[in-house]
C-alpha positions as CSV (number, residue, x, y, z in Angstrom):
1,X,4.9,6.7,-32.1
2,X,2.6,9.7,-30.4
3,X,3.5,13.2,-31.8
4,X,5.3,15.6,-29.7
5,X,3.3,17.5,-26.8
6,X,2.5,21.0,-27.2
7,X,0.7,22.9,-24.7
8,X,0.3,26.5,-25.8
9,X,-2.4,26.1,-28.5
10,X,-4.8,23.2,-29.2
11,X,-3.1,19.5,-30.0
12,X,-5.1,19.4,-33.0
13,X,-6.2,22.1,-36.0
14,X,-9.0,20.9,-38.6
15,X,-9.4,23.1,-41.2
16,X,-12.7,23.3,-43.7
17,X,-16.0,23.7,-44.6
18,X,-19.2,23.8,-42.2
19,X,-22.6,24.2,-43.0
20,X,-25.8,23.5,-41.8
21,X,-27.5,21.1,-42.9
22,X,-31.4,19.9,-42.7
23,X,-33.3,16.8,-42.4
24,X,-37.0,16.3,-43.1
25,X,-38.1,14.2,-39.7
26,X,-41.5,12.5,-40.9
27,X,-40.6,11.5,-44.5
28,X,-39.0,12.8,-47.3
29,X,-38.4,17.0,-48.2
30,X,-41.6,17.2,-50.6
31,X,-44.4,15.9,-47.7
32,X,-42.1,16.6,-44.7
33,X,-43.6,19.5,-42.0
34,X,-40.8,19.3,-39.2
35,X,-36.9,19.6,-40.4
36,X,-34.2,19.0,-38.1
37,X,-31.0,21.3,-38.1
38,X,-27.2,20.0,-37.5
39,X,-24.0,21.5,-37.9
40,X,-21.7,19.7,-40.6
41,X,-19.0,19.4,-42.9
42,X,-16.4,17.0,-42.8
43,X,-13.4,18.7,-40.6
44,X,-16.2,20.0,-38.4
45,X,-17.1,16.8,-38.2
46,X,-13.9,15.4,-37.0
47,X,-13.0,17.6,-34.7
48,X,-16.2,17.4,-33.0
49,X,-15.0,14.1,-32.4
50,X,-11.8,14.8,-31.7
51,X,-13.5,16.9,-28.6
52,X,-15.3,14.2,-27.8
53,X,-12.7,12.0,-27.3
54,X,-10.4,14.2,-25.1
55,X,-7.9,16.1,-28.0
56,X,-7.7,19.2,-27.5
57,X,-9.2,20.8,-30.9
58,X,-9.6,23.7,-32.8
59,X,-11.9,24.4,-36.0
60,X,-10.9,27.2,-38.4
61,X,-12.5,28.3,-41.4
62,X,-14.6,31.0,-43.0
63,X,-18.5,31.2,-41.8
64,X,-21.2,33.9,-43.1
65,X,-22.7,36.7,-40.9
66,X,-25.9,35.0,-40.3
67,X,-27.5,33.0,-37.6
68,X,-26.4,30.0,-39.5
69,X,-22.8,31.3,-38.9
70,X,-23.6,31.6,-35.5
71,X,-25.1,28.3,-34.9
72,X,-22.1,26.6,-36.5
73,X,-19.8,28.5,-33.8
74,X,-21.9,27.9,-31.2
75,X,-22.6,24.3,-31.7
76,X,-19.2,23.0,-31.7
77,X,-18.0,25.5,-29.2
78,X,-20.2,23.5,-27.3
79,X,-18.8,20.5,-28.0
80,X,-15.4,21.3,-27.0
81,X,-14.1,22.6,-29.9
82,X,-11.7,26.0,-30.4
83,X,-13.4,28.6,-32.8
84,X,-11.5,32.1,-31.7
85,X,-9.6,32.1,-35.3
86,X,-12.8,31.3,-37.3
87,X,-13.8,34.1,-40.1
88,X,-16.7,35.9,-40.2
89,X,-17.6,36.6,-43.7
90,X,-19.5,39.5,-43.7
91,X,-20.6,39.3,-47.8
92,X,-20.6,35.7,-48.7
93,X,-23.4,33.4,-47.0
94,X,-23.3,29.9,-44.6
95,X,-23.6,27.1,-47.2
96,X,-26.6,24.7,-46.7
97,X,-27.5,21.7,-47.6
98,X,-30.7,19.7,-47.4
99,X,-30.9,15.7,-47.0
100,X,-34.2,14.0,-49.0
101,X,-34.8,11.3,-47.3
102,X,-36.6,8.2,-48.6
103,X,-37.1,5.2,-46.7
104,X,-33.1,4.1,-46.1
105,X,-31.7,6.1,-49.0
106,X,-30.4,9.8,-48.7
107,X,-30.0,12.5,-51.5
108,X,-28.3,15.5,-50.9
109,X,-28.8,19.1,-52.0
110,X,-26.5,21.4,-51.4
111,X,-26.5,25.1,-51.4
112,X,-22.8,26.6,-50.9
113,X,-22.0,28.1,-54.0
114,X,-20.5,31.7,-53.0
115,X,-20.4,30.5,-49.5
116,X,-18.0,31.9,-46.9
117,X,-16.4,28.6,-46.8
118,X,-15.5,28.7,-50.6
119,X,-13.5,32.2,-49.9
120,X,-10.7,30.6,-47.5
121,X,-7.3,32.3,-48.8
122,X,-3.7,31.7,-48.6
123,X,-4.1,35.3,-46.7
124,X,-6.5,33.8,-44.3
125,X,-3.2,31.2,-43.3
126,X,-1.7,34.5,-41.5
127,X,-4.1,33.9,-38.7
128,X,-3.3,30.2,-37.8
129,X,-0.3,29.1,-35.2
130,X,0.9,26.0,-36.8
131,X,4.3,25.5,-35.7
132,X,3.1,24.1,-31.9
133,X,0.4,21.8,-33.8
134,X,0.4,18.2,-33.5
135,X,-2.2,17.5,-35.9
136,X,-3.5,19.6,-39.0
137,X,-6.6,18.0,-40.8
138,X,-8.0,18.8,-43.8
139,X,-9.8,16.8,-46.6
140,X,-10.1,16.7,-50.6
141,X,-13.2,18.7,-50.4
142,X,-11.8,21.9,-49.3
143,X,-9.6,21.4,-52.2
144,X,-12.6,21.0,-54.2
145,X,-14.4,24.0,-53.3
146,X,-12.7,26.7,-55.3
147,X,-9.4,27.8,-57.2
148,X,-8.6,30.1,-53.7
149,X,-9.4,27.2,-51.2
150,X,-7.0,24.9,-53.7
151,X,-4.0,27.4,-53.5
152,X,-4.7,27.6,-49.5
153,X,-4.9,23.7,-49.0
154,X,-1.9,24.1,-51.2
155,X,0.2,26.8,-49.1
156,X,-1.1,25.0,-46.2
157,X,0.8,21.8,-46.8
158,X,3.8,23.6,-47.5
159,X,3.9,25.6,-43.5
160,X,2.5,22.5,-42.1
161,X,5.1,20.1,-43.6
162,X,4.8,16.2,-43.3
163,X,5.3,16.1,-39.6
164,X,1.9,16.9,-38.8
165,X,0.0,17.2,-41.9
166,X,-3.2,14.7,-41.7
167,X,-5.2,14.3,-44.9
168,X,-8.8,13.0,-45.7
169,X,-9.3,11.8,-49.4
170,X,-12.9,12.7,-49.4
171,X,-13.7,12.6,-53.4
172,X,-16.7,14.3,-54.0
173,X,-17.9,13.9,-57.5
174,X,-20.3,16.5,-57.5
175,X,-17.5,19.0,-56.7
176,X,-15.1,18.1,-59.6
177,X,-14.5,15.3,-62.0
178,X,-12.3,12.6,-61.8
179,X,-10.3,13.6,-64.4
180,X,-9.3,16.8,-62.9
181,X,-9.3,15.7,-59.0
182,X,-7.8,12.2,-59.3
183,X,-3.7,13.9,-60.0
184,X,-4.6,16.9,-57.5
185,X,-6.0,14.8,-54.6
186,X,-2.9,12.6,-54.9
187,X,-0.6,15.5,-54.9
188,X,-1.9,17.1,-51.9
189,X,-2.0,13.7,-50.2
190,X,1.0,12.9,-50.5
191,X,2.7,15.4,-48.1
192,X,0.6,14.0,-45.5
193,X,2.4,12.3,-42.8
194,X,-1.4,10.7,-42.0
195,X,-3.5,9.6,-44.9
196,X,-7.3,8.0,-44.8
197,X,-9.0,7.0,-48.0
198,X,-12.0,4.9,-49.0
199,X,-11.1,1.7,-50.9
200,X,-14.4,2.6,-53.1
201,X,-13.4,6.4,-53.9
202,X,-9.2,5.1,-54.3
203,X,-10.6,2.6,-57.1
204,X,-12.5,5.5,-58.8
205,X,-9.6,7.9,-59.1
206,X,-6.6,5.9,-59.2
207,X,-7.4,2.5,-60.4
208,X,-6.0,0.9,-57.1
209,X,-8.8,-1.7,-55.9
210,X,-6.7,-3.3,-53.3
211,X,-5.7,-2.0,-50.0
212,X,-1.7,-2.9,-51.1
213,X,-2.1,-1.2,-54.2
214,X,-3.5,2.0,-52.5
215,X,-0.3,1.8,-50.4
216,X,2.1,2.1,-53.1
217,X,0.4,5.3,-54.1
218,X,1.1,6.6,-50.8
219,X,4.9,5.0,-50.0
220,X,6.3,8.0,-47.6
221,X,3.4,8.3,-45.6
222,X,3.9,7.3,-42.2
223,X,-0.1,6.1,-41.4
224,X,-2.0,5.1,-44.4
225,X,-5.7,3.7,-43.6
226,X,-8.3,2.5,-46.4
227,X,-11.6,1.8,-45.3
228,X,-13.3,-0.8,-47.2
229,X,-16.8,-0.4,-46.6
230,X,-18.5,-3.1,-44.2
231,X,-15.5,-5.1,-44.4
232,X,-13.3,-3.3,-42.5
233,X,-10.0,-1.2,-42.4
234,X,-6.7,-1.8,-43.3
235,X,-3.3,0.6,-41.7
236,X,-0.4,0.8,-43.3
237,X,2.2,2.3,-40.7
238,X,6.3,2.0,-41.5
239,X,6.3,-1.8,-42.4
240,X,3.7,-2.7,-40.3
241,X,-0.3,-3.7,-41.6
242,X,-3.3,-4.4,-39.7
243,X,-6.7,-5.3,-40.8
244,X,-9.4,-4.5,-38.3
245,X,-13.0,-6.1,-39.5
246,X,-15.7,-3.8,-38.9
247,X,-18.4,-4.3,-36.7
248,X,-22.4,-5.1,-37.5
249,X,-24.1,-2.5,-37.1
250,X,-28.3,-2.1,-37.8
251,X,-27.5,1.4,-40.0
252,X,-29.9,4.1,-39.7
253,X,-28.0,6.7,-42.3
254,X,-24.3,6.5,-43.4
255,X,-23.7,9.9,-44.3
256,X,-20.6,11.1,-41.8
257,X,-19.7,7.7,-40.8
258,X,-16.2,8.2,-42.4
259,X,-15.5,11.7,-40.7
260,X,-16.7,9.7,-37.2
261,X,-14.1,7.3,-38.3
262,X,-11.3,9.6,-39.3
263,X,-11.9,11.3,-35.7
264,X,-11.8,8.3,-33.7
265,X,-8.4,7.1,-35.6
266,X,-6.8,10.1,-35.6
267,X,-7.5,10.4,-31.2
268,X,-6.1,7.3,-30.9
269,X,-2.8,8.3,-33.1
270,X,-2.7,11.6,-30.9
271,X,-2.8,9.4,-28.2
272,X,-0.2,6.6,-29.3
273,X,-2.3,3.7,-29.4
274,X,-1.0,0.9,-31.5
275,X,-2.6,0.8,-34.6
276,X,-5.1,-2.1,-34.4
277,X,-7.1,0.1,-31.2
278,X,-7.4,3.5,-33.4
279,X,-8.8,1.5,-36.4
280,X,-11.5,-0.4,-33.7
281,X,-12.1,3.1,-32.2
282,X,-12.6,4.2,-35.7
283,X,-15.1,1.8,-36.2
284,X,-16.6,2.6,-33.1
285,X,-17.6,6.0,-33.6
286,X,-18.6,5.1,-37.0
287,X,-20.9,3.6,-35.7
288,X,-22.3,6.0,-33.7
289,X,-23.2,8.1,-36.7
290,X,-24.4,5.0,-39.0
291,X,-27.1,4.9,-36.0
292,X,-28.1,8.9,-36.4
293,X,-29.4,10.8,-39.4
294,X,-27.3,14.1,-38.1
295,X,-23.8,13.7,-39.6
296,X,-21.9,14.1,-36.2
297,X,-24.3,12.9,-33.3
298,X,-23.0,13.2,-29.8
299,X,-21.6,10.0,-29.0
300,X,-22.0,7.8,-26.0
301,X,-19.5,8.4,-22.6
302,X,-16.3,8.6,-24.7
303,X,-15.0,6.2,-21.7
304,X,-17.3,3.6,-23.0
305,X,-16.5,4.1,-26.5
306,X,-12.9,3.3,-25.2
307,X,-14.0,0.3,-23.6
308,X,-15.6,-1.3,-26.6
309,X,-12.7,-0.1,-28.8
310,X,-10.1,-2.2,-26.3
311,X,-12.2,-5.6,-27.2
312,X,-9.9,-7.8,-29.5
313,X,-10.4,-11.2,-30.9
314,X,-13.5,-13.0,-30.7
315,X,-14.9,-10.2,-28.1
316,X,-14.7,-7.7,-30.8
317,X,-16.2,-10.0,-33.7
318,X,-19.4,-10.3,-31.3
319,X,-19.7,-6.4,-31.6
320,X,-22.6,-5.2,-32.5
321,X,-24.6,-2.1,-32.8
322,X,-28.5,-1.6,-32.8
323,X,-28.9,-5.1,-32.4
324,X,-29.0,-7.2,-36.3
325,X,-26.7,-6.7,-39.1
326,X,-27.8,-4.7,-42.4
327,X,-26.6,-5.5,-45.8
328,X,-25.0,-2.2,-46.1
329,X,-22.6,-3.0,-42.7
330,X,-20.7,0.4,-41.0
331,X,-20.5,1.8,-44.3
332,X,-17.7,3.8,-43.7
333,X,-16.6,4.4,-47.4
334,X,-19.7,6.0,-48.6
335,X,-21.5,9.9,-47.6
């Protein structure tokens, strides 16, 4: 069932951290002389996708007074996405991060303690319309990033209410142990009337290692979707379950595969496709970002991503992307 129409402000509202982040080109951080800069964070992400795929989408949250600021604003402003109601911070700094790349595998370092991002408020939800929204997006990591941005993702829940509420696991150990994040991620997720999770990071916090078992976790929520690395997807929507296999793909990088995921799913629920087509066109801009070592590469003609995410059957088991399989598959479930 689509969500009701609203025409005033943006369908869709994702709420969270950005940054900028670095990658060496020619090798790995320590030798590298030529770094590449792209926006990301994980609501950025998806609602650069979003844009991409014809939702009308807004980004809110807090940058610094810098040109990293401004290259955030500009860059998905470009893209199509809404960035009146962002903050501009003018104390706290743009949070960074830096990928080390080395041969196939990535390390990240990050630089956002004190950042703008980690200063989002319940004060700062003043700004937002919600009540016209459609969608509201937000993930486990803005959660993660301070006590403030806990009690915002908090009071956010509670304006938004289940009817448009969409909600991102994204565990990030780094940002808090399991111990502490496992009972708070599942609180806030649960008044979600859209859930995505990993299989992987589900197992870690709760225990539940199969798709069924992540759904009685998550009982009232209307869309439930767990990832399951290069295996596929599974929904969960009223009584209803589909599993979607996902498709080869030769992976260059798969950090911001699941936020290219997360985006093409959620345009297709905007849109009210049946489930099975917003799982394949969550796989297909997966893979779009599984082929790019930015986190949220512009994708092909969103047209043809469209057209490959209508394949069914044996059409769609022939999919493939940057010609020969790897072992690691779409992997949607890892970043």
């Amino acid at each position: 069932m689509p969500m009701t129409e609203s025409s005033t402000v943006p369908a869709a509202l994702c709420i969270g951290e950005a940054m900028v982040g670095f990658s060496p080109v020619d090798g790995p951080l320590r030798t590298s002389d030529h770094i590449q800069p792209f926006v990301a964070g994980a609501e950025a992400n998806v609602a650069a996708g979003l844009a991409h795929l014809g939702q009308p989408v807004e980004w809110f949250g807090r940058v610094g007074d810098d040109p990293f600021g401004d290259r955030i604003r500009a860059s998905l402003q470009e893209r199509g996405v809404g960035v009146g109601g962002v903050i501009v911070d003018p104390v706290r700094p743009t949070g960074l991060y830096f990928k080390d790349r080395d041969g196939a595998a990535s390390t990240m370092h990050y630089y956002r303690a004190g950042s703008a991002a980690s200063a989002l408020s319940v004060g700062d939800l003043d700004r937002l319309v919600l009540g016209e929204r459609r969608l509201v997006h937000v993930s486990g990591i803005t959660a993660a990033l301070s006590p403030a941005c806990d009690a915002f993702v908090d009071a956010l829940l509670n304006r938004v209410g289940r009817s448009a509420a969409s909600f991102d696991v994204n565990y990030r150990a780094k940002l808090w142990p399991v111990d502490v994040a496992a009972p708070r991620i599942l609180a806030l997720a649960r008044r979600a009337r859209i859930v995505l999770t990993g299989r992987d990071e589900a197992e870690v916090l709760w225990g539940a290692a199969t798709p069924a078992e992540i759904r009685e976790l998550f009982p009232d929520a209307e869309a439930l979707v767990v990832k399951d690395s290069d295996i596929g997807a599974t929904e969960f929507r009223g009584g209803a379950e589909v599993f979607v296999s996902a498709p080869f793909v030769d992976v260059v990088e798969p950090i911001g595969a699941g936020d290219a995921f997360a985006a093409g799913y959620l345009a297709g629920f905007l849109a009210g496709d049946p489930g099975e087509t917003c799982v394949r066109l969550g796989h297909v801009m997966a893979a779009q970002a599984l082929r790019n070592t930015s986190d949220s590469p512009v994708p092909p003609d969103a047209v043809e991503l469209r057209e490959l995410a209508a394949r069914s059957g044996d059409d769609w088991g022939r999919l493939a992307f940057g010609g020969t399989a790897t072992a690691t598959g779409t992997g949607l479930g890892a970043r």
